[in-house]
C-alpha positions as CSV (number, residue, x, y, z in Angstrom):
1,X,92.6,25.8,111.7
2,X,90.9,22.6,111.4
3,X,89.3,20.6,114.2
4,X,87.3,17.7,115.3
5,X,86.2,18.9,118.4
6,X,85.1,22.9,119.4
7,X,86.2,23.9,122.4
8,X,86.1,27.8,122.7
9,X,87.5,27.7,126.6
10,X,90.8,25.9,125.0
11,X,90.7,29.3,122.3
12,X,93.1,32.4,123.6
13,X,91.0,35.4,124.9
14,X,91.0,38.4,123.2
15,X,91.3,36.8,119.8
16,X,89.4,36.1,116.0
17,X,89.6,32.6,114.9
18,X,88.2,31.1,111.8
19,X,88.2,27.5,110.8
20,X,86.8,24.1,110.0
21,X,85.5,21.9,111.9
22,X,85.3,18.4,110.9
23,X,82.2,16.4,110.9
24,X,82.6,12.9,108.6
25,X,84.8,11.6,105.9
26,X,84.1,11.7,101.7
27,X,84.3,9.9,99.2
28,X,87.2,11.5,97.7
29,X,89.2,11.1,100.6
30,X,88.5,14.2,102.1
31,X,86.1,15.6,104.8
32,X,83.2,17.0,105.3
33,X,83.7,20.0,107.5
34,X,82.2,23.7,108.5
35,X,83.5,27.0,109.0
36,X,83.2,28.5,112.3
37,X,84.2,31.8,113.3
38,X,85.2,32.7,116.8
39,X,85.4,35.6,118.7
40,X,86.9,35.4,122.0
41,X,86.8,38.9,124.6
42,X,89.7,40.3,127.0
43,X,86.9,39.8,129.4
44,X,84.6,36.9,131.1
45,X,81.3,36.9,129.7
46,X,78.3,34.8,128.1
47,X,78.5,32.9,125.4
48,X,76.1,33.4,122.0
49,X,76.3,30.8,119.2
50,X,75.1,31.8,115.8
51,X,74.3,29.4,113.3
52,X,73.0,29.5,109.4
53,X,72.7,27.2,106.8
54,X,71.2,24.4,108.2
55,X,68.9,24.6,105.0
56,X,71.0,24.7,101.9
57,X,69.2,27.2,99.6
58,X,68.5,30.1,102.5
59,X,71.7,32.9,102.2
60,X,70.9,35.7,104.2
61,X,72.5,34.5,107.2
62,X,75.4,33.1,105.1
63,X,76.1,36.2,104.2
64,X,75.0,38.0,107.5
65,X,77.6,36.0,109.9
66,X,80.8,37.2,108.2
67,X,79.2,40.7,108.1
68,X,79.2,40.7,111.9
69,X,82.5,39.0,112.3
70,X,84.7,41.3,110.2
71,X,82.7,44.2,112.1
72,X,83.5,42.7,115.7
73,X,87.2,43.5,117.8
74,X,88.0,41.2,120.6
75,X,89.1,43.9,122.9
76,X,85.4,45.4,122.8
77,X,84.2,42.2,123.6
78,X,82.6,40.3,126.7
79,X,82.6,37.0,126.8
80,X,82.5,34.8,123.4
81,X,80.7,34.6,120.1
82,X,80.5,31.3,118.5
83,X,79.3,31.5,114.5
84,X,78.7,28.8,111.9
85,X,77.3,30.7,108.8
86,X,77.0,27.1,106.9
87,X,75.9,23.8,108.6
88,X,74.8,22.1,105.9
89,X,77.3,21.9,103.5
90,X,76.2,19.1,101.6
91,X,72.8,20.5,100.7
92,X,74.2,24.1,100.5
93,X,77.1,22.6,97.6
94,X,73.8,20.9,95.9
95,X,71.8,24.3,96.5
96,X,69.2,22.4,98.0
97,X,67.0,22.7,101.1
98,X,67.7,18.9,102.1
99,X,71.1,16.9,101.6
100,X,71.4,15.3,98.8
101,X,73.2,12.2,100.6
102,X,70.8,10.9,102.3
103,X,67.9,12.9,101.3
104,X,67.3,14.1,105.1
105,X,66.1,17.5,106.4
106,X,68.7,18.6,109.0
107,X,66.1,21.2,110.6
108,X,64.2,17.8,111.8
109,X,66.9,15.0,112.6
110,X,68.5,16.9,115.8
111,X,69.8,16.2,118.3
112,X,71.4,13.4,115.9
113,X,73.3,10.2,115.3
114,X,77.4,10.7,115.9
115,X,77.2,7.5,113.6
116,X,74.3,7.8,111.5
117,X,74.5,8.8,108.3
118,X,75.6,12.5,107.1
119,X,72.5,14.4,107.8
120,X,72.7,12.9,111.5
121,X,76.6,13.0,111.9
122,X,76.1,17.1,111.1
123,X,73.1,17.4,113.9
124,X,74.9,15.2,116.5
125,X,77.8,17.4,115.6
126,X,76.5,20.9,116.2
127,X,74.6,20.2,119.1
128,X,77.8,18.9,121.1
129,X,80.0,21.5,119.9
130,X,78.0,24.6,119.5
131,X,74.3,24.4,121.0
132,X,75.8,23.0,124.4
133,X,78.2,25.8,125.0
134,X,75.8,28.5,124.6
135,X,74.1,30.5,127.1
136,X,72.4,31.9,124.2
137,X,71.6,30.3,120.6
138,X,70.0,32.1,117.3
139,X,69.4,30.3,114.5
140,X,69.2,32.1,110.9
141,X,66.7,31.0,108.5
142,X,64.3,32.3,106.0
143,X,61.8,30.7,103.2
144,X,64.7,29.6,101.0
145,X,64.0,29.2,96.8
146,X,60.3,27.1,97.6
147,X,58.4,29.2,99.9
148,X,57.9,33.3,100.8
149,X,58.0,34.2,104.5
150,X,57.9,37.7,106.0
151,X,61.2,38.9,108.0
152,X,60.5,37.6,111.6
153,X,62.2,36.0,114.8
154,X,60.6,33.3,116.2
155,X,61.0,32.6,120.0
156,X,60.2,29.9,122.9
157,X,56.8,30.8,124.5
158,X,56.8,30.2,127.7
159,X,56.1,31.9,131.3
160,X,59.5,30.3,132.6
161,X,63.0,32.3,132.9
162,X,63.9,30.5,129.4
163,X,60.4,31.5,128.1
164,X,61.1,34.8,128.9
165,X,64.7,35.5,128.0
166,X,63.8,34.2,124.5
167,X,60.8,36.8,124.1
168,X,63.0,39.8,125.2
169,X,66.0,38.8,123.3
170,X,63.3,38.4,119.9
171,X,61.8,41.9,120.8
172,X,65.2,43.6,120.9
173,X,66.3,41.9,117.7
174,X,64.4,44.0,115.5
175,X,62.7,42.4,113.0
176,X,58.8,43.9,113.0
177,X,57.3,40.5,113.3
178,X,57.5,38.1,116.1
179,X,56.2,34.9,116.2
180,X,55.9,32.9,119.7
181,X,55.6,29.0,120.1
182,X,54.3,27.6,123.1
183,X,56.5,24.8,124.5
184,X,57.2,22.0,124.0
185,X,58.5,22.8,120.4
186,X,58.0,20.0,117.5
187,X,61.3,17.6,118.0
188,X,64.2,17.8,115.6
189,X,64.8,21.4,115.5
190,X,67.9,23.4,116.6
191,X,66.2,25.5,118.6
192,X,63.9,22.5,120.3
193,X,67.2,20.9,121.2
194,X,68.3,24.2,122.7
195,X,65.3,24.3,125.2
196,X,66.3,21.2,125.8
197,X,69.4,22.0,127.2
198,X,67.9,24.5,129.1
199,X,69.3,27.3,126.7
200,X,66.8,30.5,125.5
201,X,67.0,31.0,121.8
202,X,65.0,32.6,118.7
203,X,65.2,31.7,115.0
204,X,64.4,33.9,111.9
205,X,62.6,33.7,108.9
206,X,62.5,35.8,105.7
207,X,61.1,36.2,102.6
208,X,64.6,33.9,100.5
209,X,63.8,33.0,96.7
210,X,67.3,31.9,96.9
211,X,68.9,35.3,97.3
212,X,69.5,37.5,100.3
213,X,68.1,40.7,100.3
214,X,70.2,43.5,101.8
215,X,67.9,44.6,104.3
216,X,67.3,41.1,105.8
217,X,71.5,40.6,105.6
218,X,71.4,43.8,107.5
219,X,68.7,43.0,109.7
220,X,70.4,39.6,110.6
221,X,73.7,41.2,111.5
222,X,71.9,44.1,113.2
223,X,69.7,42.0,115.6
224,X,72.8,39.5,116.3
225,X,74.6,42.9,117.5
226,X,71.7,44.1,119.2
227,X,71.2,40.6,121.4
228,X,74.8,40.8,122.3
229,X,74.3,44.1,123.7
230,X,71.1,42.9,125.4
231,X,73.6,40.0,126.7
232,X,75.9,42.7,127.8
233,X,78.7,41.3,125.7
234,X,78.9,44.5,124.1
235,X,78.7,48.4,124.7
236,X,75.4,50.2,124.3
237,X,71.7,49.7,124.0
238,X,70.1,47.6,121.6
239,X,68.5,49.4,119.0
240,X,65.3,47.3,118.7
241,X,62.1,48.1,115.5
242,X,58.7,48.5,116.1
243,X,56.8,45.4,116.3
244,X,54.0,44.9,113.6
245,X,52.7,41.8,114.1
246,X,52.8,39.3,117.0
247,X,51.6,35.9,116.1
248,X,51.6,32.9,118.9
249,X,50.9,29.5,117.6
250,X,53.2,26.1,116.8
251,X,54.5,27.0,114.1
252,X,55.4,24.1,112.6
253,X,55.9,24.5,108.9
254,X,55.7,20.6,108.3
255,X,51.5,21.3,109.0
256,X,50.3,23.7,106.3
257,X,47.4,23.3,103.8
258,X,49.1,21.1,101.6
259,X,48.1,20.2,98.2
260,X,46.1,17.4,97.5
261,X,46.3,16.8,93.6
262,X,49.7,17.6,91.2
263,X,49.3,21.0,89.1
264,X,50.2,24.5,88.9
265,X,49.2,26.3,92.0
266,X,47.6,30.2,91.9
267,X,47.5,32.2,95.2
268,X,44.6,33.8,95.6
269,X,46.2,35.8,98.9
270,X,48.9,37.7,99.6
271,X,51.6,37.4,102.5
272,X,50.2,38.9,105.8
273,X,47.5,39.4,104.2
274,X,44.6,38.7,107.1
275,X,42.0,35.9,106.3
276,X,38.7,34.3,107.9
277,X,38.3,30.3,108.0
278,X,36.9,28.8,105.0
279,X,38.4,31.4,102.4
280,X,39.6,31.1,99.4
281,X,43.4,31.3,99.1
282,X,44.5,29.7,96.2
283,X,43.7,26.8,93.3
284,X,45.4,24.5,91.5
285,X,45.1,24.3,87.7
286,X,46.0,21.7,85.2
287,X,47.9,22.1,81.9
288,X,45.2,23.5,79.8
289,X,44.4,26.6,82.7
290,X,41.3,24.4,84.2
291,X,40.6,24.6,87.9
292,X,41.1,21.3,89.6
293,X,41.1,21.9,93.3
294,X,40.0,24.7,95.2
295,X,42.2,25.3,98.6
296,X,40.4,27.5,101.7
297,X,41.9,28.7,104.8
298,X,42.0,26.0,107.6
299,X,41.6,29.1,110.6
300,X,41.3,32.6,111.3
301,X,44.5,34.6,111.3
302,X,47.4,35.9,108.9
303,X,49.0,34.6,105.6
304,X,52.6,33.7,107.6
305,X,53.6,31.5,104.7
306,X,52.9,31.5,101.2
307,X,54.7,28.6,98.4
308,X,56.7,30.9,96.2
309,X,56.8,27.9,93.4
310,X,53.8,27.0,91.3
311,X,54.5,23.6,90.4
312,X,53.0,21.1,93.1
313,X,53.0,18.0,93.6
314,X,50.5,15.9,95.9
315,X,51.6,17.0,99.7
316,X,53.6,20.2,98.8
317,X,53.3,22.7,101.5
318,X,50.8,25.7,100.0
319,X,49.8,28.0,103.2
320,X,50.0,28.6,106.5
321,X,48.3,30.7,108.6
322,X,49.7,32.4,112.1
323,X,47.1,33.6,115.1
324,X,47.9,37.3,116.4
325,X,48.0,37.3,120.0
């Protein structure tokens, strides 16, 4: 099945359906398009959409969205599961966390240009045909092959009805970390286009290094079951995990403690590992093992992201630190 236009109403109920959906021409004459995968129930019911792959070198939920699909029977099935475990095909085919087209981030472009260039055309593209028909949206992510990040879900903090549908649908995921930002979320996200449209959501992170771990595939898959039980599109309770950690703070990854010279950078910390303002966390040395720079912790709180590559170059993302709650 190939389409240019998603519309799971116009799908028969109490049916599977995979296919393509196209988003802009190539070169080659060709297109570019992305899978979806569709699950449609006997029965009226909510709709969750699933999506992974926005960044192109972050796998588990890849891997994780077929998982659940091949696990999932219509019959059992209230209401509709939308998934797209690959939005970002042209950075995914270059193994890349941005597209190598236009050299744009699709995690910060949304809700997108329908004529814009590639990176746009995809955003425009998945917020019209998946984000808008959700009641419900997750979006799968982890550190990818530059950066370490514990397993977590990350959620809309917020005392509203949308606020609080997104903190209960994070706890029953059950990943052991949560992370909370208060609205409104930085602009050109998924999930900051989803509050826009009035929809609750969580993301995840995890530790990447451009491969997918079992236990985050499984926790991905899990947590996507257990929110659809939460949702009451499926039988049973959700089977949540105890909750670690419980951060609340922006969250925005594009404002770390970044490097300020080239070199080879040296951790001095360790992931989660708690830390006081003003500590030492890391340095940067030059070719010959000489210390250039010395980096310290910008605030109180936990190690939430540590670069997983030692190269750097001026402005490269180092740390960043979350605040428990």
């Amino acid at each position: 099945m190939i389409v240019d236009k998603l519309d799971v109403v116009a799908l028969g109920k109490g049916s599977k359906h995979a296919g393509w959906l196209t988003v802009a021409s190539r070169p080659d004459g060709g297109d570019w398009r992305l899978p979806f995968l569709c699950v449609r129930g006997r029965q009226d019911g909510p709709t969750l959409v699933v999506v992974a792959g926005v960044h192109g070198d972050e796998y588990e939920g890849v891997e994780a969205i077929p998982h659940v699909f091949g696990q999932l029977e219509a019959n059992d099935l209230k209401g509709d599961l939308l998934m797209v475990p690959i939005c970002n095909m042209p950075a995914y085919e270059a193994i890349l966390r941005s597209s190598p087209i236009d050299g744009l981030n699709l995690a910060r472009v949304f809700p997108g240009i329908p004529d814009g260039s590639i990176t746009h055309r995809i955003a425009a593209s998945v917020r019209e045909n998946l984000i808008r028909q959700a009641d419900f949206f997750i979006d799968l992510h982890s550190g990818g092959i530059t950066y370490n990040i514990p397993t977590l879900v990350g959620y809309a903090h917020d005392e509203g009805d949308l606020g609080q549908r997104s903190l209960q649908a994070a706890k029953v995921f059950g990943a052991h970390i949560l992370w909370g930002h208060p609205l409104p979320l930085p602009k050109g996200r998924t999930i900051s286009t989803a509050v826009g449209l009035g929809i609750p959501c969580i993301y995840t992170e995890a530790p990447g290094g451009g491969v997918a771990r079992p236990e985050d595939v499984a926790c991905f898959g899990n947590g996507i079951l257990n929110v659809m039980k939460w949702m009451d599109m499926l039988a049973g309770d959700p089977e949540p995990s105890s909750i670690d950690y419980h951060f609340v703070g922006k969250g925005n990854l594009d404002q770390v403690v970044s490097a300020p010279l080239a070199g080879y950078f040296r951790p001095k910390v360790h992931l989660l590992e708690g830390v006081t303002k003003g500590q030492l966390i890391g340095v940067i040395q030059d070719f010959f093992g000489d210390t250039i720079h010395k980096t310290y912790a910008d605030a109180d709180g936990h190690i939430i992201m540590l670069r997983r590559l030692h190269r750097v170059q001026v402005g490269d993302g180092l740390v960043h630190i979350a605040t428990p709650i």
